[in-house]
N, C-alpha and C positions, 0 to 999 in steps of 0.2 A: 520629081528628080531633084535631089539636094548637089549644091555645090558646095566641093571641101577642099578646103584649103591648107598647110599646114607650113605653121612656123615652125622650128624647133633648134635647139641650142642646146650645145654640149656645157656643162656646168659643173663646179666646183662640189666636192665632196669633202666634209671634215674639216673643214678650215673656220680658227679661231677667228670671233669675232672683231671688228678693228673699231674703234670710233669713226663716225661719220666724217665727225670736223675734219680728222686724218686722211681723206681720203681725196683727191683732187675731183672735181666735178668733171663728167665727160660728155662730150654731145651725142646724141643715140639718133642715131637717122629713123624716119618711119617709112618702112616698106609700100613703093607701090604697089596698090593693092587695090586696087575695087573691085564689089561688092555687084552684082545682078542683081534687084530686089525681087524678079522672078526669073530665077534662074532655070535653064535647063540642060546644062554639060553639068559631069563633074571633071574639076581640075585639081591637079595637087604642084603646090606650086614653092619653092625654098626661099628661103625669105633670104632678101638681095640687103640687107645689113654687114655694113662694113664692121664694126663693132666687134670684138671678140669678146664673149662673156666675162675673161678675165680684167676687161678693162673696167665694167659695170662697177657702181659704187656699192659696197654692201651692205647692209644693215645691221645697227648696233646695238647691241644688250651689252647695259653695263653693268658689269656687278658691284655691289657696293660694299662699303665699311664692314656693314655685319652677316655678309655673308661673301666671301673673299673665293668662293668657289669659282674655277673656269665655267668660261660657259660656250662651248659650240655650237656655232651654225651648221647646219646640215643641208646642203644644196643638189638637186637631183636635174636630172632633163626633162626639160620640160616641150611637149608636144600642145601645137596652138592652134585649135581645128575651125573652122567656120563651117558650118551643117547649114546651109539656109532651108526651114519649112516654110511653105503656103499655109495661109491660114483658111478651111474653108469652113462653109456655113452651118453646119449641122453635124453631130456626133453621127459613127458610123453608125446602120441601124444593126449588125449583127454584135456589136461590143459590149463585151460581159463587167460591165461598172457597177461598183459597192458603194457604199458610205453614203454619207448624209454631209452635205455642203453648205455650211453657213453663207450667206452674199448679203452685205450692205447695198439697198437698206432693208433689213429686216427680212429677208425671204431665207428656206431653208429647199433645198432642190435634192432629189435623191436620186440617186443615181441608178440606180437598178431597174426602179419605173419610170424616170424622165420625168417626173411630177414637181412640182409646186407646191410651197405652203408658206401663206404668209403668214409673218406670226402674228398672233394678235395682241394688239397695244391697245389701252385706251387714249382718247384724245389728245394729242399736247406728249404722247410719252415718247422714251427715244432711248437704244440699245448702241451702247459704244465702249470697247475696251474688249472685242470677243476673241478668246486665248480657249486653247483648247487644252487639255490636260496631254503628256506625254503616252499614255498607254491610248490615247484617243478614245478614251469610254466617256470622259466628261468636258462639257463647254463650261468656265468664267464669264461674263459679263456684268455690266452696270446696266442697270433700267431706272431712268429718271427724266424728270419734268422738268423744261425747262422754264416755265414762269407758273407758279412759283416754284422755284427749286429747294425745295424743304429738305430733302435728302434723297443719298444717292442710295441705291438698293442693289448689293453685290448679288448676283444671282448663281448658284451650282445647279448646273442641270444635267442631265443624263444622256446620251445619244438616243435612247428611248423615249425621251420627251416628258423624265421626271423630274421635277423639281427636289434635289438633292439636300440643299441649304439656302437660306438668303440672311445675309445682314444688312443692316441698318450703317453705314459710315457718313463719313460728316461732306455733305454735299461741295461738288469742286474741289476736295482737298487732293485725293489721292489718282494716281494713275497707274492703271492697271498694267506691269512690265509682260507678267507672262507667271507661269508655274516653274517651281523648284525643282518638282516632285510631285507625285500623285497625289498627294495631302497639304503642300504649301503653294501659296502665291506669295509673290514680291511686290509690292507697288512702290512710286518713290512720291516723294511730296516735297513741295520748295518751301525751304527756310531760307532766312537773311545769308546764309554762308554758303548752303549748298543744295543739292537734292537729295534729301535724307532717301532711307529705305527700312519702309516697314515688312516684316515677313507675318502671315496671317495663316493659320489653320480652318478654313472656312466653316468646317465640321465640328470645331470643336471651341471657336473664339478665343483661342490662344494668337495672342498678340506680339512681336517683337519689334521694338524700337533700334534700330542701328546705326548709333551715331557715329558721324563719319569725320574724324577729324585727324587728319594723315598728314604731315610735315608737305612742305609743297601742295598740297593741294588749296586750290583757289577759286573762286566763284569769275568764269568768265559768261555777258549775260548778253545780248542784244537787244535793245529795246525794251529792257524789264524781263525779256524771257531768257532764262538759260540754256544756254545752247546743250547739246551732247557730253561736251569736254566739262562740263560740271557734275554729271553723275559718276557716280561710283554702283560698282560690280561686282556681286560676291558669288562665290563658286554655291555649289549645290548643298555642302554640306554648311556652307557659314565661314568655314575655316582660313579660306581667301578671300582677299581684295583685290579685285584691279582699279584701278584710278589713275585720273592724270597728274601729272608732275611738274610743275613751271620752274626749271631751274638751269639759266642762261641758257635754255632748248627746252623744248617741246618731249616730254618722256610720256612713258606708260609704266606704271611703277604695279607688282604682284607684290603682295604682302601675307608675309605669314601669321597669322592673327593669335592662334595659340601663344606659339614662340614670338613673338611681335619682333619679327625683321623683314626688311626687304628681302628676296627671293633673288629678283632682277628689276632694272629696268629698261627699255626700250623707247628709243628714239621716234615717236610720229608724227612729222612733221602736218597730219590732220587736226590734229588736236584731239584725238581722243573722238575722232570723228563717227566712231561707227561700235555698234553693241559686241562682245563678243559674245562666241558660239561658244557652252562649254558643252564635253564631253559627255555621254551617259554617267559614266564615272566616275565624274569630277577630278582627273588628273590633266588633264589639258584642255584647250579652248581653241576654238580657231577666232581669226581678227584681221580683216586688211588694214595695214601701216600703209603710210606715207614713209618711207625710211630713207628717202630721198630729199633732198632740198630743194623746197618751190620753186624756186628761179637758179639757173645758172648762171656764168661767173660772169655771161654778158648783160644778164639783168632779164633774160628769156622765161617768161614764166613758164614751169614745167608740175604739171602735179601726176605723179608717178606713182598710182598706188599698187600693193602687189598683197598673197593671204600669206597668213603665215598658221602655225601650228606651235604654242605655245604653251608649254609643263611646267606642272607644278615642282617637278626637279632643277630646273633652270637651263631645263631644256631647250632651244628655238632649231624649227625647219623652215626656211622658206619654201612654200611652195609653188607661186609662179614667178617670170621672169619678165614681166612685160617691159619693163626699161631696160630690157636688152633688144625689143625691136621699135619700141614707141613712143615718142615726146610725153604722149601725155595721155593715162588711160586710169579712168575715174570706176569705182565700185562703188556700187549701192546694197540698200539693202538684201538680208540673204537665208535661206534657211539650210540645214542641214535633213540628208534623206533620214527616214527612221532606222535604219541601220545604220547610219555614220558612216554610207560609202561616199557619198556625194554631195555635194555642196551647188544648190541653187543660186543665181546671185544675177543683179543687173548691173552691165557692162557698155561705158560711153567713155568716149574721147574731148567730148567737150560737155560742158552742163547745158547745152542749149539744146541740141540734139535727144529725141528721144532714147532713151539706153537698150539694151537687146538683151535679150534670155540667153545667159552659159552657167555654164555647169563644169565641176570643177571635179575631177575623178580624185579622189583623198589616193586609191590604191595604185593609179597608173599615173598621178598626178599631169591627167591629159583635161585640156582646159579644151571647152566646146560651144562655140555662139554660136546660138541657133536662129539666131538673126530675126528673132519674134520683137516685135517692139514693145515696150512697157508706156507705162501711161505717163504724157509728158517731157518731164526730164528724169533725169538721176535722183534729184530731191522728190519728186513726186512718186518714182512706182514703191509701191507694196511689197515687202519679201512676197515670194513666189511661196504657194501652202501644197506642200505633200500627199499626197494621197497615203492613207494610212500601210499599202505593199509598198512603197517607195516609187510604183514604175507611171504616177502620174502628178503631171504640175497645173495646179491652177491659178491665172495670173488674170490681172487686170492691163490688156492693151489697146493700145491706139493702133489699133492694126488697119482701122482704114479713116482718112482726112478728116477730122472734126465728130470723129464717135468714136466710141470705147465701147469696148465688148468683156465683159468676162469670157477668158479662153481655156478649155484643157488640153495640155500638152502631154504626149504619151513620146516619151524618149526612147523606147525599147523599136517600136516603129514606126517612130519617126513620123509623126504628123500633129497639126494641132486646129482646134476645131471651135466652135465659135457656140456657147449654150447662151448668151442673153446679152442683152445692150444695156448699158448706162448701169452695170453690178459689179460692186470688188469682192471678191473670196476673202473671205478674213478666217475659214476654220472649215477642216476636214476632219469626219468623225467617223466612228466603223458604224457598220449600218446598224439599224435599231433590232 
């Protein structure tokens, strides 16, 4: 039996965007609320927030110089559900599962037999950067040696277990982001300024170099590594930029690359902390911002992050409202379902605490933790990997004291079940 809970808050529709700076900082109470961690009522319960949404601060897209167009926010209601699942020990035995499941390290688990296959390496070899292609027919990876590391070997393989393509690239340079499209991958690579991006045809060794040198953008690094807020982000066809902006604030700046002008920019007081999602499309992207200001006016640290839905028109929707019931409510990593209904993602109130499985409905824009724990903290779990029908997630959690389990979660009935100890999913493929 799941326990459900539900914020919700009436919210502004059509209202032009304002500057942050303009907006006076407000204190947002957080709702008594505790959590069962085995629950067995359900409760539905309205959230005892003094706050009225129109007092919340907004979030700001600035338009610029060369393009002077309005640009509206679009604000909806938003419903804040908490589902808590049990996690138990073994997949149901009558459940009709497909696809073919990559897990670190090295194993491939298939789901229709319950079977096992480890891949086979020779001595010394090691498999990292595993990206699966969007129509789910093909897996990316790196297979390489760590002493001596002579090079790195990009591998294309088939959900039938063919070897498609493999190149030759210059060992430790490149990291593997993800695919464009069914026939490019993106990787980025550190230079003195920034993290460059190369786009690669694996099929056919067509190469693109993308140098990235965008007004305001700047190399911010910790310890010799460069953080998140130093890559740059190009939509699917090439034609957009997103990047970070350091100019008296913390922006996100979309850039028109044809026409070379800013689009928008937007305020994230993360620094550009997180990838975005873009579109099948490529006309819009989803992104959680920080659009709020770290501390308030008492010197309270506050980190408020909320998603937003982000066009290549100079569109912006926010789509939740958590700083209308919560001090402080951190996102992590995230994926989108394969129909672009839903959006996986893990959800914490402070970074010490391990984060929780929600999911973010795009069409009823009803946000749902499912109160599964992810592995660690916030900076530790994994996006959550898809099943190729949209209606299963598989995730890497700490669901019990000092062990981790690869989990799959089935959201249509609600339950989630526990296939191996000490495995992260990193790719879900259709069966062979």
């Amino acid at each position: 039996m799941a326990i459900l809970i539900l914020l919700m808050c009436s919210c502004r529709t059509g209202e032009k965007i304002q500057a942050i700076s303009d907006i006076p900082e407000t204190n947002t109470p957080t709702p008594p609320i505790i959590l069962d961690s085995t629950p067995t009522v359900e409760k539905s319960i309205l959230s005892t927030a003094t706050q009225h949404p129109s007092q919340a601060p907004s979030p700001s897209l600035t338009p610029t110089q060369l393009d002077a167009t309005d640009v509206f926010l679009t604000e909806i209601a938003l419903t804040l559900k908490y589902k808590c699942l049990e996690t138990v020990n073994d997949l149901p035995t009558d459940l009709n599962l497909n696809g073919k499941l990559f897990l670190d390290p090295d194993f491939y688990f298939y789901l229709s037999t319950r079977e096992w296959q480890k891949i086979p390496l020779e001595e010394g070899e090691k498999i990292t950067f595993f990206e699966v292609s969007p129509n789910r027919k093909m897996a990316a990876y790196f297979k390489w040696r760590e002493e001596p590391r002579s090079q790195d070997l990009l591998v294309i393989e088939s959900s039938d277990g063919h070897q498609l393509s493999s190149l030759t690239l210059t060992p430790g340079k490149y990291g593997l982001e993800g695919w464009l499209d069914n026939d490019r991958l993106w990787f980025t690579y550190d230079t003195e300024y920034i993290n460059e991006v190369m786009v690669l045809n694996p099929f056919t060794n067509d190469r693109q170099n993308l140098v990235s040198q965008y007004e305001g953008l700047k190399r911010i690094d910790y310890n010799g590594y460069p953080l998140v807020s130093t890559y740059v982000v190009y939509s699917p066809s090439l034609e957009y930029v997103l990047f970070p902006q350091v100019d008296n604030d913390n922006f996100i700046v979309l850039y028109d690359r044809p026409n070379s002008k800013k689009v928008f920019r937007i305020i994230d007081h993360t620094h550009f902390g997180h990838m975005p999602i873009w579109s099948l499309d490529g006309k819009s992207f989803f992104i959680p911002l920080g659009p709020y200001p770290i501390s308030d006016s008492n010197g309270t640290s506050k980190n408020r992050q909320e998603w937003f839905k982000l066009s290549i028109d100079g569109r912006a929707q926010q789509l939740t409202h958590f700083a209308d019931n919560f001090d402080n409510m951190l996102i992590g990593e995230a994926s989108v379902s394969p129909d672009e209904h839903l959006i996986a993602f893990w959800l914490a109130q402070t970074y010490k605490e391990p984060p929780e499985l929600t999911v973010l409905d795009l069409q009823t824009l009803e946000v749902t933790n499912y109160c599964v724990p992810g592995y660690k903290s916030i900076f530790n779990a994994t996006a959550p990997i898809w099943s190729p029908d949209g209606r299963y997630l598989a995730i890497r959690s700490s669901v019990e004291q000092d062990a981790t389990f690869a989990v799959i979660v089935n959201l249509m009935d609600e339950w989630a079940a526990k296939i191996g100890e000490d495995l992260l999913p990193e790719g879900w493929m259709i069966s062979p």
